[in-house]
N, C-alpha and C positions, 0 to 999 in steps of 0.2 A: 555470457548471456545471463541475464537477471528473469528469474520469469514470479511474475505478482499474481495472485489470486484475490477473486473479491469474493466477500459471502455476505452473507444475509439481504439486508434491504439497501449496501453498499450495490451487490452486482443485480438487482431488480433495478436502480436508479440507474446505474452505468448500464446495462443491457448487455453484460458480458461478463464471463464468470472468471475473468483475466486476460493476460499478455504476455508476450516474450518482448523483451528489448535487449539488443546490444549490448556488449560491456563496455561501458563510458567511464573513463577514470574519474572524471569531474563528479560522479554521482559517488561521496563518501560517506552515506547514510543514508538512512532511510528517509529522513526527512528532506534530505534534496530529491530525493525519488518521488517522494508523494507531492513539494513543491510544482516538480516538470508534469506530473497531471495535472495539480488543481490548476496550473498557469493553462489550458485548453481549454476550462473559463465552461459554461452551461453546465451539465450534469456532473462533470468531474468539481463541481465545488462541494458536492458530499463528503469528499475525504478532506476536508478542512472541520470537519467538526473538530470542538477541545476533546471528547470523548471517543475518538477513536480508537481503536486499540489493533496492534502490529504484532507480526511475531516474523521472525528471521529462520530459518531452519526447521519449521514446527515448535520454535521455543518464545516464548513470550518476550518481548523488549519493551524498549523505549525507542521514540523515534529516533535519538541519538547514536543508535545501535550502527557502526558499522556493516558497510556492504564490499563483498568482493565477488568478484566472478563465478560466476554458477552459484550465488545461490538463488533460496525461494522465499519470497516475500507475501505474506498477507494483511492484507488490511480486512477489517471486521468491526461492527460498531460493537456496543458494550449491550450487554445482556442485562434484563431486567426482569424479576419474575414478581410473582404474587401469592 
């Protein structure tokens, strides 16, 4: 089981503060995991921004970051302050 979490104005736009999916071999990163949402096409095209930023376990990646069974994914946009 993969389970993804959304924060900031990712889970305001999605209306949900995450999901649990399946373990699918076919999903070998993170980037095919964020693909099979945005391809659900209306609100899920937020996480297509260039400035998203991921993290695997609580630890910061790149979408190229490997996935395996059980862990925990978050997507999050990038912080900007003033």
């Amino acid at each position: 089981m993969i389970c993804v979490q959304f924060f900031a104005r990712y889970r305001e736009a999605l209306g949900s503060d995450g999901e649990r999916f399946d373990w699918d071999p076919s999903l070998t990163c993170l980037d095919d995991l964020r693909q099979r949402l945005l391809a659900r096409g209306g609100v899920w095209e937020v996480l297509g921004e260039q400035n998203l930023m991921c993290a695997r376990n609580q630890e910061l990646c790149g979408l190229d970051e490997p996935l395996v069974d059980g862990d925990e994914v978050a997507f999050f946009p990038t912080v900007t302050g003033g």
